[in-house]
C-alpha positions as CSV (number, residue, x, y, z in Angstrom):
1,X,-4.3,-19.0,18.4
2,X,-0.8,-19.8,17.9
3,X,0.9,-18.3,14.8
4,X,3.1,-21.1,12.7
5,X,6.6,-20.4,12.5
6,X,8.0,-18.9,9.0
7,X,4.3,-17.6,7.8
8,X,4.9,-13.8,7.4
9,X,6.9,-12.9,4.2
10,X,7.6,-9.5,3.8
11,X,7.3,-7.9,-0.3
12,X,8.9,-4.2,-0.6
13,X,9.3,-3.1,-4.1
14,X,12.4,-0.7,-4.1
15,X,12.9,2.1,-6.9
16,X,15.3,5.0,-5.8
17,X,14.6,4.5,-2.2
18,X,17.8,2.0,-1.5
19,X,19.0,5.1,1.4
20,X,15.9,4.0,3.0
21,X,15.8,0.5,3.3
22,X,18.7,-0.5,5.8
23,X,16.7,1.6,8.2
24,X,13.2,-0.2,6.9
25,X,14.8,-3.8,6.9
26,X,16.1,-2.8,10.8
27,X,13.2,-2.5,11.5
28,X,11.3,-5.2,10.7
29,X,14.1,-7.3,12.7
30,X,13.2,-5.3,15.9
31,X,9.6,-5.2,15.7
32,X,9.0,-8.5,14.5
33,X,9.4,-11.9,16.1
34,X,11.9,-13.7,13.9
35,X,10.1,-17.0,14.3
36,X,7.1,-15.9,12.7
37,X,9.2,-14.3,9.6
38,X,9.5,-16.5,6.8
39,X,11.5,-14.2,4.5
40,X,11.9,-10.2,3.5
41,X,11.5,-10.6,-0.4
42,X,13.1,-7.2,-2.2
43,X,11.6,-6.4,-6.0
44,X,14.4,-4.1,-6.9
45,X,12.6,-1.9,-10.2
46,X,15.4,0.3,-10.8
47,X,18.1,-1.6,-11.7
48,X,21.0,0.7,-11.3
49,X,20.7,0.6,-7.4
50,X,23.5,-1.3,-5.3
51,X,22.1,-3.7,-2.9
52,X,24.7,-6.4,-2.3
53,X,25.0,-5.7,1.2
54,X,21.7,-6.3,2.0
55,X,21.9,-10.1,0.5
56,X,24.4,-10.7,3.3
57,X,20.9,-10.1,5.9
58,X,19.2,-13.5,6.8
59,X,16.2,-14.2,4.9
60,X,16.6,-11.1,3.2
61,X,16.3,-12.3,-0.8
62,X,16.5,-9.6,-4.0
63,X,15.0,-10.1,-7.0
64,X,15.9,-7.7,-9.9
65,X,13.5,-6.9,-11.9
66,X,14.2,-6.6,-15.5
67,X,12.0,-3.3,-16.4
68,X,10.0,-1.0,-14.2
69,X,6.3,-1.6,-14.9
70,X,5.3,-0.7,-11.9
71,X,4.3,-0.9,-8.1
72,X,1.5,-3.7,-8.7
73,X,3.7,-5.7,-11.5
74,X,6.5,-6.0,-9.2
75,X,4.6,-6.7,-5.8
76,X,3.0,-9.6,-7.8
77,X,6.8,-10.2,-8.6
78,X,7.6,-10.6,-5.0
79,X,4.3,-12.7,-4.0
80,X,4.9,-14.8,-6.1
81,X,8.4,-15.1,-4.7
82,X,7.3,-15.3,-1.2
83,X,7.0,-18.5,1.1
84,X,5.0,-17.7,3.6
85,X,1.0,-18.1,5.0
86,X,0.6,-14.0,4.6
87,X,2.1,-11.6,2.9
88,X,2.6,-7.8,4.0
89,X,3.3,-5.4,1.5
90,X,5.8,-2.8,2.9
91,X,6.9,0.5,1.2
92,X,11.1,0.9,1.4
93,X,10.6,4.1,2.7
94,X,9.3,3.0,6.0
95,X,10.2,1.9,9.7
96,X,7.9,0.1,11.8
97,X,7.1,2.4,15.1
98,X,5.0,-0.4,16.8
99,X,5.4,-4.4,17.1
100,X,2.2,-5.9,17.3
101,X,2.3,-7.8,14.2
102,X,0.7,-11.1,15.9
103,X,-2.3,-9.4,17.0
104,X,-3.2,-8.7,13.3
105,X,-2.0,-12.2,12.1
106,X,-4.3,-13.6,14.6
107,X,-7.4,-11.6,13.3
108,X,-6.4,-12.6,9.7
109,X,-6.2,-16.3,11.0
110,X,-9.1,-16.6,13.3
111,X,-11.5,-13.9,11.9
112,X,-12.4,-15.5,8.3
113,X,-14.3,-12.0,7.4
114,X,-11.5,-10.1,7.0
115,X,-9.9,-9.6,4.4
116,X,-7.2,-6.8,4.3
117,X,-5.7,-4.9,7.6
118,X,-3.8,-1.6,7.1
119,X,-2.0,0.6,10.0
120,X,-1.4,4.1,11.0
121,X,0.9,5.9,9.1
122,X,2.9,8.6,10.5
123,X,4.9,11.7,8.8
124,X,8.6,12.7,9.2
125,X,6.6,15.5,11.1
126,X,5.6,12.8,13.4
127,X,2.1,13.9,12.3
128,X,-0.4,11.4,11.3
129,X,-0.2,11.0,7.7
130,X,-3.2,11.9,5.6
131,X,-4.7,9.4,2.7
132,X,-3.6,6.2,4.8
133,X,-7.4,4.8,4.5
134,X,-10.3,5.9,4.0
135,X,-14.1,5.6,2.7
136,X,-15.8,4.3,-1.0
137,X,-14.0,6.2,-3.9
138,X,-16.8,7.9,-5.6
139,X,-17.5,11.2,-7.9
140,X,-19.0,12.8,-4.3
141,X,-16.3,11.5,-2.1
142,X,-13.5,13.8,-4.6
143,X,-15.9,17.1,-4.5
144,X,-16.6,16.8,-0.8
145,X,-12.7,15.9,-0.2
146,X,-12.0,19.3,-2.6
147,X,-13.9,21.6,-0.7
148,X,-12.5,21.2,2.6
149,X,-15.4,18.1,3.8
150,X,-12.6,15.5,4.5
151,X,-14.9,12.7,6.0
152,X,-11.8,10.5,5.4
153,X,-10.2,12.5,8.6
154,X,-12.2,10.4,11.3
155,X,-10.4,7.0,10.2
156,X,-7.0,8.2,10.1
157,X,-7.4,9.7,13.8
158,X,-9.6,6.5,14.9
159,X,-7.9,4.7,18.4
160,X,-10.1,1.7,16.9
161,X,-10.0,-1.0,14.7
162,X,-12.7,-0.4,12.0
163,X,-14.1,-1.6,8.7
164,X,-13.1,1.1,5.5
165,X,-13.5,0.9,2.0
166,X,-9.3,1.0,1.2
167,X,-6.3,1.3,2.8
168,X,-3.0,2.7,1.8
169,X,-0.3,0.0,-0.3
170,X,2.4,1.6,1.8
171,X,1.4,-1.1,4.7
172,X,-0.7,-3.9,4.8
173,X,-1.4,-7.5,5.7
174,X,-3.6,-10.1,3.2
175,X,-3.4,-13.7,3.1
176,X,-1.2,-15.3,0.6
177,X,-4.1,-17.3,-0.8
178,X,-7.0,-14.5,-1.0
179,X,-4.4,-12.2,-2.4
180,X,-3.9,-15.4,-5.4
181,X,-7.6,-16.1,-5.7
182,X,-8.3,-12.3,-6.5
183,X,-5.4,-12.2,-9.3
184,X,-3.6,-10.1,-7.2
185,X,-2.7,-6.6,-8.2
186,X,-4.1,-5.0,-11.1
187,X,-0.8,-4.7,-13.2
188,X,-2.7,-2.4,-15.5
189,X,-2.2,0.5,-12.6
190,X,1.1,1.5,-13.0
191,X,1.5,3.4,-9.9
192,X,-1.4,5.0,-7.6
193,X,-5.3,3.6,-7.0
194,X,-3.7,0.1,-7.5
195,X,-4.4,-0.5,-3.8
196,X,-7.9,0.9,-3.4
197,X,-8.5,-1.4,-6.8
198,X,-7.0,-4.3,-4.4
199,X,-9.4,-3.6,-1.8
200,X,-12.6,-3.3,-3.7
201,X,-12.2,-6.2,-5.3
202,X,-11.4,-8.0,-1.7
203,X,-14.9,-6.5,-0.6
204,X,-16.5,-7.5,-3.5
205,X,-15.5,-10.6,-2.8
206,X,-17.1,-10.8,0.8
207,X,-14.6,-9.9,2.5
208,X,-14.0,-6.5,5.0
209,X,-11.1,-3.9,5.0
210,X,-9.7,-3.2,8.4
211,X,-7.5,-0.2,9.5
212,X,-6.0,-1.0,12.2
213,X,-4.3,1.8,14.4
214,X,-2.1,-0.5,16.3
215,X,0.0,-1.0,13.8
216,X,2.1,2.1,13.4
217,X,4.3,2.9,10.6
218,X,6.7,5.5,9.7
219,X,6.4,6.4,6.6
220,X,9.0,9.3,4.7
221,X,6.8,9.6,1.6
222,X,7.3,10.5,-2.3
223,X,11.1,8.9,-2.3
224,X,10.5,7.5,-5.7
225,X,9.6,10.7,-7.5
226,X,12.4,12.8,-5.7
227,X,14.1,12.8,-8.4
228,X,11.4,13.1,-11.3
229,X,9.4,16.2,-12.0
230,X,5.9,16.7,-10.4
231,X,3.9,16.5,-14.0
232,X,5.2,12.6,-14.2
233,X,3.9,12.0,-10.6
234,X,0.5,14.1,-11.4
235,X,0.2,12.2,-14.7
236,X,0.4,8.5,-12.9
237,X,-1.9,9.8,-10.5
238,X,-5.0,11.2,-13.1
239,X,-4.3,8.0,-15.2
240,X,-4.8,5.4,-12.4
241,X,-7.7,8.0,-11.0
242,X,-9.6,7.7,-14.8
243,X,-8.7,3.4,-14.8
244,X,-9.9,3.0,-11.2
245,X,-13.7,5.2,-12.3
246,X,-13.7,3.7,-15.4
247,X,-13.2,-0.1,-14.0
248,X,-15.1,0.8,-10.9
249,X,-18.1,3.0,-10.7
250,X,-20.5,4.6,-13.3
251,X,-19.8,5.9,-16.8
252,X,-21.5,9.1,-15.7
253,X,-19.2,9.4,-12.8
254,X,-15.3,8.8,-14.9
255,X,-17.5,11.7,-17.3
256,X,-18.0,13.8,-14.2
257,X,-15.1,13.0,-12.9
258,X,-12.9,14.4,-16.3
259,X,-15.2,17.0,-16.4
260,X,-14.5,18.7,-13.2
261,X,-11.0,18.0,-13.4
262,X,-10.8,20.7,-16.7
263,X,-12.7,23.0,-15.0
264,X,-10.6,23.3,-11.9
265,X,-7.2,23.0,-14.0
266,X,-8.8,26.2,-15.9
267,X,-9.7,28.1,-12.8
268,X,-6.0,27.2,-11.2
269,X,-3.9,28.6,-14.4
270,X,-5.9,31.7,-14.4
271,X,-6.2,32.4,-10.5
């Protein structure tokens, strides 16, 4: 099946990673077909960095966000900014290593059980990044994932396309429309699980989570908290962790969950 012209719109929410997004925008234009891209929509949530120049790229459009409330507020931002069929949600901190970007348009078009498709992510090591997909979030996926059992492993180093339970916000394809009927991002995540949240709520809704291998992406990694101390980062994380539990799985579980997360704090400080 053909894909319409001007269906792909591309949402990158950019805060302190504006060194990264020349080379991210670049490319985009390489690796995808121009006739396919309906615009490159830029949430900018830090409002003190300079991006006049790239206003002067075609269908490159910025919109300045007027307080930082997060990676889902501001992707809804730029959805709802977007004109085209599908969206794909792009970190600025990224270059696309493969093309390929019809193949997966065509399995979102023609293939009405999927839902969400997510690619291979690679390191500045070149390395296949870890945590890019991966299997149900539960209570026994974190203790198994703790003590060395990373079952996870298998999908990042798959050479297939296969079903998972979530796949990384850094890079991945929905339809405009199932992305609106869902409510889109859960705003109330201000930063991490806020795509795993996504995805079960896509599943829930019938539909399957694909990670996709042929879609290869670069990906630097932590450029938003370079410059913000590692409690900040840990404290988003544990947050979004209790919200997802809590909104998610079973009281006994979020309990479990907090429980554990003492204990191994306590053995840490005193190892």
């Amino acid at each position: 099946m053909n894909i319409p012209k001007n269906s792909l719109s591309i949402v990158i929410v950019n805060y302190k990673s504006e060194k990264y997004l020349h080379d991210c925008i670049d490319s985009i234009r390489k690796k995808i077909n121009n006739d396919i891209l309906s615009d490159i929509v830029i949430v900018d949530n830090d409002g003190e960095a300079d991006l006049r120049a790239l206003e002067e790229i075609p269908s490159v459009r910025i919109i300045r966000s007027s307080k930082n409330k997060g990676f889902g507020s501001a992707s809804n931002l730029g959805a709802r900014s977007s004109e085209g069929d599908f969206l794909f949600f792009l970190n600025p901190d990224t270059r696309m290593i493969s093309g390929g970007i019809e193949d997966i348009l065509n399995d979102l078009q023609c293939d009405q059980s999927i839902g969400i498709v997510g690619g291979k992510l690679f390191d500045r090591n070149g390395m296949i990044q870890d945590w890019s997909a991966g299997n149900e979030i539960s209570f026994a996926s974190i203790i198994s994932n703790n003590l060395g059992f990373i079952k996870d492993r298998d999908i990042w180093e798959s050479k297939d396309r296969i079903p998972v339970g979530w796949v990384s916000g850094t890079a991945f394809m929905i339809k405009k429309e199932l992305f609106e009927t869902i409510g889109g991002f859960d705003e109330n995540f201000f930063m991490y699980f806020e795509d795993a949240d996504l995805c079960k709520r896509v599943r829930d809704f019938g539909k399957t989570i694909c990670f996709n291998p042929g879609l290869e992406i670069f990906h630097h990694g932590g450029a938003s908290y370079e410059k913000e101390a590692g409690a900040a980062q840990k404290a988003h994380y544990y947050e979004s962790q209790d919200r997802y539990f809590k909104k998610h799985r079973h009281l006994i579980e979020s309990s479990l969950l907090k429980a554990f997360r003492k204990a191994h704090l306590f053995f840490s400080s005193r190892a």
